[in-house]
Each structure stands twice: as structure tokens, then as C-alpha cells.
C-alpha positions in Angstrom: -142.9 -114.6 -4.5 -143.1 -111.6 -2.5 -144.1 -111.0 1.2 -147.5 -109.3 0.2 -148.0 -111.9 -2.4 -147.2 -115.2 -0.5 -149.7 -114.0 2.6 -152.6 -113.5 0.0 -152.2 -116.6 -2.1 -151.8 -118.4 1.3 -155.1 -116.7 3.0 -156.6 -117.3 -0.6 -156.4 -121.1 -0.4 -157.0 -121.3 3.1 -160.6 -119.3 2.3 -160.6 -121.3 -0.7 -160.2 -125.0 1.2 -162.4 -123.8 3.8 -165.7 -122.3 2.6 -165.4 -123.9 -1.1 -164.3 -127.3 -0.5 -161.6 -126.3 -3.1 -159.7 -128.8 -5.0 -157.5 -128.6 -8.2 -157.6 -131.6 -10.2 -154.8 -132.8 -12.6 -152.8 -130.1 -10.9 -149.4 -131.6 -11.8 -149.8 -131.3 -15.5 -149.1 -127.3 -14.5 -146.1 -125.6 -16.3 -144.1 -124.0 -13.1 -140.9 -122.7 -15.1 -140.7 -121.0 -18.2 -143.1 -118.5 -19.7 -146.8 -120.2 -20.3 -150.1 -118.5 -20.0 -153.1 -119.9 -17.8 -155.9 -119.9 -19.9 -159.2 -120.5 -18.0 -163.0 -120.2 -18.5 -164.5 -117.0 -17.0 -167.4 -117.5 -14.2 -166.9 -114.8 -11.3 -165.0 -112.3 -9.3 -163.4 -115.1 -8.1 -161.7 -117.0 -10.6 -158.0 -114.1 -11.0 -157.2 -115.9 -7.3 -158.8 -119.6 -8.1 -156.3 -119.6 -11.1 -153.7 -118.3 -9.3 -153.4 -120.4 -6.3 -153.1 -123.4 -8.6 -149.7 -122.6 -9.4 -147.2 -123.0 -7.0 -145.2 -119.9 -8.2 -146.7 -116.0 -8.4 -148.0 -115.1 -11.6 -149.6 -112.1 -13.2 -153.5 -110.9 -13.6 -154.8 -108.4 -15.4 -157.9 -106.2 -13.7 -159.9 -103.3 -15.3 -158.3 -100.1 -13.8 -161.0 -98.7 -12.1 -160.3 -101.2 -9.4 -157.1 -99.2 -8.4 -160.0 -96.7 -7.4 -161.4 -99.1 -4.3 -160.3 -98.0 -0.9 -158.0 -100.6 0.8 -158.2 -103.0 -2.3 -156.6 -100.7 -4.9 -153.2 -100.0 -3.5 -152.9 -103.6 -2.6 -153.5 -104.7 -6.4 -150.1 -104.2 -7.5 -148.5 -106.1 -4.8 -150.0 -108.9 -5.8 -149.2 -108.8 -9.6 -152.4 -107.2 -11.4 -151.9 -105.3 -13.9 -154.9 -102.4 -14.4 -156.3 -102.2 -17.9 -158.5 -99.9 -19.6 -161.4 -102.4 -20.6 -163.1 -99.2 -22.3 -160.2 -98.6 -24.7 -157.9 -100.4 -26.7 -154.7 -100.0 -23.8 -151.7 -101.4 -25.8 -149.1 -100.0 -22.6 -150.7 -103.4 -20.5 -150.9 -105.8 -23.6 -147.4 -104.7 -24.1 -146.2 -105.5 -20.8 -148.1 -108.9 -20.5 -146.1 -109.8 -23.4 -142.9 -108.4 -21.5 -143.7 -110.2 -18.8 -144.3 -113.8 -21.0 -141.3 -113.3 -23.0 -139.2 -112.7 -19.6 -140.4 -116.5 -18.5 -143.4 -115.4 -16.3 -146.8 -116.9 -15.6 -149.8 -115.0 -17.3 -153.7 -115.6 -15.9 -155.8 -114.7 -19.0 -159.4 -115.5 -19.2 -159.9 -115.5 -22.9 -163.7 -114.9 -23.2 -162.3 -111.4 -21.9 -165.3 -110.7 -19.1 -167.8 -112.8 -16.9 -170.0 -115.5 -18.5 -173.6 -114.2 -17.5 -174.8 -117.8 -17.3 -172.2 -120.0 -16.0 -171.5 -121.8 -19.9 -168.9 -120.9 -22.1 -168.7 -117.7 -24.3 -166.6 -117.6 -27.7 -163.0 -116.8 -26.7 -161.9 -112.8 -28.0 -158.9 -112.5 -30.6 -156.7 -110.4 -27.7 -155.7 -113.5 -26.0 -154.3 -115.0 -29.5 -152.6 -112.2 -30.1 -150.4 -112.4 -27.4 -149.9 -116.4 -27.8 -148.6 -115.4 -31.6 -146.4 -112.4 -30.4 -145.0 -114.4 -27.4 -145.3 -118.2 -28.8 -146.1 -119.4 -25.5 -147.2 -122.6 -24.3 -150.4 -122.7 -22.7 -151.9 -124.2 -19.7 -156.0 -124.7 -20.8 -157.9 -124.6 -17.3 -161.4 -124.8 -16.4 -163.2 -123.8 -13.7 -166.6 -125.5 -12.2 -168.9 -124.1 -9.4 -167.3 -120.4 -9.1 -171.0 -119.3 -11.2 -173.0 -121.2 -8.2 -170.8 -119.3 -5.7 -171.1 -116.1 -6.8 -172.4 -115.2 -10.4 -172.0 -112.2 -12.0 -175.0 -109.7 -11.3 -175.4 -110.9 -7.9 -174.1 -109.7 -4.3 -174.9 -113.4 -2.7 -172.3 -115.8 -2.1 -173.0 -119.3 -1.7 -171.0 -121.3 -0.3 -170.6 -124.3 -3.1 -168.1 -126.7 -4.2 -165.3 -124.9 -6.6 -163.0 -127.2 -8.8 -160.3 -126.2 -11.1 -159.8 -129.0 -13.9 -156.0 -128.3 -15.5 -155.3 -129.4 -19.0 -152.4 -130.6 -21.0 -150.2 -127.6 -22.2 -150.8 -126.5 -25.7 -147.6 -126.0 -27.7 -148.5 -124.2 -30.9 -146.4 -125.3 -34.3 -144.3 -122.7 -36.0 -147.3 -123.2 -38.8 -149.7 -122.6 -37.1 -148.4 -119.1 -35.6 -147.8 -118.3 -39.1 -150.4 -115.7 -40.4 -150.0 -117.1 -44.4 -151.8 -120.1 -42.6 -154.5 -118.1 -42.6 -154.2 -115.7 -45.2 -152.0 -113.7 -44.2 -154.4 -112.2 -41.5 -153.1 -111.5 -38.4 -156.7 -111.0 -36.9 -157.8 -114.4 -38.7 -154.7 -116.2 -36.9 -155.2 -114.4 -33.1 -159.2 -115.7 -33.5 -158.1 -119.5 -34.4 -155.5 -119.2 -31.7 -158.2 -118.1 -29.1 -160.6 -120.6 -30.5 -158.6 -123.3 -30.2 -157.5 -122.9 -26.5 -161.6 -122.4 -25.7 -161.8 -126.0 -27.3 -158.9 -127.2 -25.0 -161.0 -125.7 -21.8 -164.3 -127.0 -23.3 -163.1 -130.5 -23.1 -162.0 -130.6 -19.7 -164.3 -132.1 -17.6 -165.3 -132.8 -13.7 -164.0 -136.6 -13.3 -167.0 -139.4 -12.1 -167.2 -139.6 -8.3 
């Protein structure tokens, strides 16, 4: 963990603790060496560093590029491990190097829905995020996140200062068969939906414990 990276995720939970009442619950199920990806629900501009400070090592984001273009917040961005991608084109040069990066035993924040849920619920996951399970047959960490829609939903410029949990899941360790495409047909596309569709199920079933 870097210099620049250790003084954001630090000022991230502190901002986090503070004004959210931020807590991460089943936090020690978290894979913190090896390759996994950190698959969570999508509610708000918040969620890249409410995923991120869960782990206690740095890991990876990806963020559309036209964020580099913000004064003072671009040039920071790849400091703290995002990695800009094209959202308007199909940019194999950052799915490529996500898959670099898994392979090479790094931590991967993917939200597999692919944008921000207008509403708050779930949206069907998108096939990208299966493909790179299938290409780097990585384990992965199913997450959910409650409260970030309250705080600040997509659409909006208000922030609300409202309770935000992160529920954390039992890995998911995909079988050889089920990475195999003849599973389903031989279709590669078939295979990265199912894959995608069954981590949604993983974060659909994680739920905020009684109080």
C-alpha cells in the first residue's frame, strides 16, 4: 500500500465512521491474499471507496475515464489504483489489465450490474464481470452494500447523512465445470452471463442482521 493510497483509504474510513456510522459486517470472511474479486451491489458514487476500505490491503477500481478530466481529482485517480475505462466503447486495454492484475494475485472491486442502480434494488448483473471470473478463475468475495442509495442516490447532488453497512459474503470458488463453456453449450457469452448471475444471487442473499 502506497503513501497516497494509505492516507485516502485512512481519511476514507475516518469520513466513513464519522458521518455514516459505517460498519462492515462479517468482515473476516474477506480474502486478503491471493487474487479474488470484490463483487458488490451498485448504489452510489460512494460505494469504489466503501468496498475498498473493507479490505485491509489496496486493491484496484475501475472508473469511466472521463474522470481523469476533473481538476484535482483526476491526477490523483491513479494513485489510488483506478483504472479509467471507456464506458462508451468496448475498451479491451482495461479489461486486459484487470485480468493482469487478478492473475498477478491482486484484489479487483467490480460492481457487476456495471453502473448505478436508479432505485436503490438490485439490477441484473452484465456478462463483463463473468468474463473475467472465466479468464482469471478467481475466487470471489460477494458483497453488499445497504444505505449508500439513502446517502446519496444517483441523480441527486444531496447527501444525507444515513447509516451505510457493507454485508461480506462467503467466497465463491467456481468448479472447473462450471468455467467450462461446453456446460453451457459451448457459449462463452452463455457461461460469462451464468457466472455474473450467480454472484448477483450470492449478493442478493446477504442480508442486514436483526438488531
Amino acid at each position: 500500500m502506497t503513501f497516497t493510497y494509505y492516507f485516502w483509504y485512512t481519511l476514507s474510513k475516518i469520513l466513513a465512521r464519522s458521518f455514516f456510522s459505517f460498519r462492515v459486517i462479517h468482515g473476516k470472511r474477506l480474502v486478503e491474499e491471493g487474487p479474488v474479486i470484490l463483487a458488490s451491489n451498485h448504489q452510489s458514487y460512494f460505494d469504489p471507496p466503501l468496498v475498498g476500505i473493507c479490505s485491509r490491503r489496496a486493491v484496484y477500481y475501475l472508473a469511466r475515464k472521463t474522470l481523469l478530466d476533473i481538476p484535482m481529482l483526476g491526477p490523483l485517480l491513479p494513485f489510488i489504483n483506478v483504472i479509467p475505462v471507456d464506458r462508451d466503447g468496448n475498451d479491451m486495454s482495461a479489461l486486459k489489465k484487470i485480468i493482469r492484475l487478478v492473475r498477478a494475485g491482486s484484489g479487483v472491486v467490480l460492481f457487476p450490474e456495471g453502473t448505478r442502480s436508479p432505485d436503490g434494488t438490485l439490477q441484473r448483473g452484465k456478462s463483463g464481470v463473468g468474463l473475467i471470473i472465466a479468464k482469471t478463475r478467481a475466487p470471489v468475495q460477494p458483497m453488499r452494500i445497504f444505505g449508500a442509495h439513502s446517502a446519496f442516490p444517483k441523480g441527486s447532488g444531496k447527501i444525507s447523512l444515513t447509516p451505510i453497512s457493507v454485508i461480506v459474503g462467503e467466497p465463491i470458488r467456481f468448479t472447473d465445470q462450471e468455467l467450462d463453456p461446453q456446460s453451457h453449450g459451448g457459449d462463452d457469452r452463455a457461461l460469462y452471463q451464468y457466472l455474473s448471475d450467480r454472484v448477483m444471487s450470492a449478493i442478493a442473499e446477504l442480508e442486514l442482521p436483526e438488531s
